[in-house]
C-alpha positions in Angstrom: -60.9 -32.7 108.6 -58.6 -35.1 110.2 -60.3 -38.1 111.6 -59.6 -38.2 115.5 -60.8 -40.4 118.4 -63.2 -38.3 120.5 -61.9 -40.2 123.6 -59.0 -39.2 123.5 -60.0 -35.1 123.0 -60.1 -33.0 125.6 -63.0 -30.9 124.5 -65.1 -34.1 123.7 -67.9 -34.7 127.0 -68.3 -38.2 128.4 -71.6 -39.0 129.0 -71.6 -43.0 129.9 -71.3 -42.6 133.4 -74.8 -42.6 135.9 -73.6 -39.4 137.0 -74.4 -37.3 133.6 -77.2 -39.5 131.8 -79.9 -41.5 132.7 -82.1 -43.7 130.2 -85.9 -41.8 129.6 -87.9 -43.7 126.8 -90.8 -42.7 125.2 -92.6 -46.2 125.1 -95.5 -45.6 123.4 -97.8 -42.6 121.4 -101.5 -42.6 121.2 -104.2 -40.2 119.4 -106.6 -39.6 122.0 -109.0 -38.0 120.4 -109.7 -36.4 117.1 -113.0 -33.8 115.6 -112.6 -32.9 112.0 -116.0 -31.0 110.5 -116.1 -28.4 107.8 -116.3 -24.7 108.5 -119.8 -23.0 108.3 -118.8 -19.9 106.0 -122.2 -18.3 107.5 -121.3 -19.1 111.5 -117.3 -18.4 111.2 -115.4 -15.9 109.8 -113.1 -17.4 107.4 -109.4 -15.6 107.0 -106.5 -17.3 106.7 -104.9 -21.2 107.9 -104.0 -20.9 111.4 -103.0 -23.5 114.1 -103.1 -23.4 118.3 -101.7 -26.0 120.4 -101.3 -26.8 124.1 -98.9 -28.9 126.0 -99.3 -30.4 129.2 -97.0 -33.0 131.0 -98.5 -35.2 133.8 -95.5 -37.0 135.9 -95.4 -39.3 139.0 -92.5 -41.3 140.5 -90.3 -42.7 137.3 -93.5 -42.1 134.2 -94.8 -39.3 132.9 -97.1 -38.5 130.0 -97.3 -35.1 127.5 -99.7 -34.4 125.7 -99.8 -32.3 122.6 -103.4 -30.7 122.3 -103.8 -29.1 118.6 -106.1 -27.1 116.8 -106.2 -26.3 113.1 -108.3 -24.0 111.0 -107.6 -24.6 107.4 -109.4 -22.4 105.0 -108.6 -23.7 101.6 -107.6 -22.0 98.6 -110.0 -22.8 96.4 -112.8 -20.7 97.7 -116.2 -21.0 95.5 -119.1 -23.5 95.6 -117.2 -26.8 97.6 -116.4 -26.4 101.4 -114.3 -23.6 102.0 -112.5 -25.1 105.0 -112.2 -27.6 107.8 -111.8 -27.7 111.6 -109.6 -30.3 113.1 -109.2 -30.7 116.8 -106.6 -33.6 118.0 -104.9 -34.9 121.3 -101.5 -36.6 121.1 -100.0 -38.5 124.0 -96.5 -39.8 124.3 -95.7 -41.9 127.7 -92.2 -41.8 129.1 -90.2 -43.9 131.7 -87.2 -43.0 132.8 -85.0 -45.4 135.1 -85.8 -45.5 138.9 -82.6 -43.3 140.2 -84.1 -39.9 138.1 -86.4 -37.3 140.4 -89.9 -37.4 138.8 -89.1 -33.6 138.8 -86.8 -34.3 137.0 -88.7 -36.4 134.5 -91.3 -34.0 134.4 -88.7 -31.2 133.2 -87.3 -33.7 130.6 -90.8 -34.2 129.3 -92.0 -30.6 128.9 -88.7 -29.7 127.4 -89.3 -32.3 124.9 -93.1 -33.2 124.4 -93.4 -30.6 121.4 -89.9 -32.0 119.6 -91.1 -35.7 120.1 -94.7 -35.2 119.1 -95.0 -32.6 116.6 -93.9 -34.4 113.7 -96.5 -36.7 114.3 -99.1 -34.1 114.9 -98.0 -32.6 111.5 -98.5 -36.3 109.5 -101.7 -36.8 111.4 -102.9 -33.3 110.4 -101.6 -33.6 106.4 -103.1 -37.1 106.5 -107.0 -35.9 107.9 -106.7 -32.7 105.5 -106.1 -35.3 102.9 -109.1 -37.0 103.1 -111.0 -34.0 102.8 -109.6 -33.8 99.3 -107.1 -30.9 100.3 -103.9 -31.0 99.1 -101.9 -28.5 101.3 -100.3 -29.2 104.5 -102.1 -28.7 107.4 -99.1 -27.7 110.1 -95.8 -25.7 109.7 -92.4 -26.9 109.8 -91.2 -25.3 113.1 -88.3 -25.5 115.4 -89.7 -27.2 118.0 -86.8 -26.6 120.7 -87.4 -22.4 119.9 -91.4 -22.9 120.3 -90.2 -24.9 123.6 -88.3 -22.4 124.9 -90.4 -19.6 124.5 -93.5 -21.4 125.7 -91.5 -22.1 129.0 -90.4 -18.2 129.2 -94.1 -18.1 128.9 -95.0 -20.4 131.4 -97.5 -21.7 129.3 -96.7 -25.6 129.5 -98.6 -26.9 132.3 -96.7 -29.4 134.5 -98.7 -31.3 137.0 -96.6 -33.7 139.4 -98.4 -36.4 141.6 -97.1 -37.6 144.8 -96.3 -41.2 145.3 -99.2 -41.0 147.3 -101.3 -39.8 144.1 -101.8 -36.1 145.5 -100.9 -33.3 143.5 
């Protein structure tokens, strides 16, 4: 493959201009809450390792927030005597800003496309890492392809999208 400059190919997309990009920056992500307790074989009936999550984006003039809301059942392998399993419940928060020219609309369409991809691989370490400590050794959440779950989720409509007024109505 020949190496060729890209500015001078007519098929290559020039993005530097304010008219087809804006900067959006996810400044900071917190864990905002966490539950991890074993399973009560007695109260719960244990099958197989499942996850659920949630995402929900939260957006008013140029920042935004999505959160990644995750639940994992992880019935472990080695079924006998020891715990056969643990519950962990988690929150995940990323905070965006994007500069002041974007729509927060717009923002808040950025951010629920993107929550899941930006998040999820720290959902996964924060998941392996508590399953961990239990003495577990498998992974807690699946590699998946976060922009296919993403898409399907918004077919869904099952990303909740709240967007305040300047005035801080919703």
């Amino acid at each position: 493959m020949a190496s060729k400059d890209l500015a001078q190919d007519e098929k290559a997309v020039d993005v530097t201009s304010s008219e087809t990009h804006t900067r959006i920056q996810c400044e900071e992500i917190k864990l905002i809450s966490s539950k991890l307790s074993p399973l009560d074989p007695e109260k719960e009936k244990l099958g197989e390792s499942r996850f659920v999550f949630r995402v929900r984006v939260d957006a008013q003039g140029n920042q935004a927030s999505g959160m990644l809301e995750t639940q994992v059942i992880y019935v472990s392998s080695e079924q006998g005597e020891k715990l056969e399993g643990f519950w962990l419940r988690f929150a995940l928060i990323g905070f965006f800003s994007a500069e002041k020219d974007l729509s927060t609309e717009d923002l808040a369409d950025f951010v629920r496309m993107y929550t899941l991809s930006i998040l999820w691989p720290y959902a996964r370490e924060y998941a392996a890492d508590q399953i961990r400590r239990t003495g577990e050794t498998a992974p807690a959440l699946p590699v998946i392809n976060p922009q296919a779950v993403t898409d399907n989720l918004i077919k869904s409509d099952l990303v909740e999208v709240v967007i305040h007024t300047q005035d801080g109505s919703d």
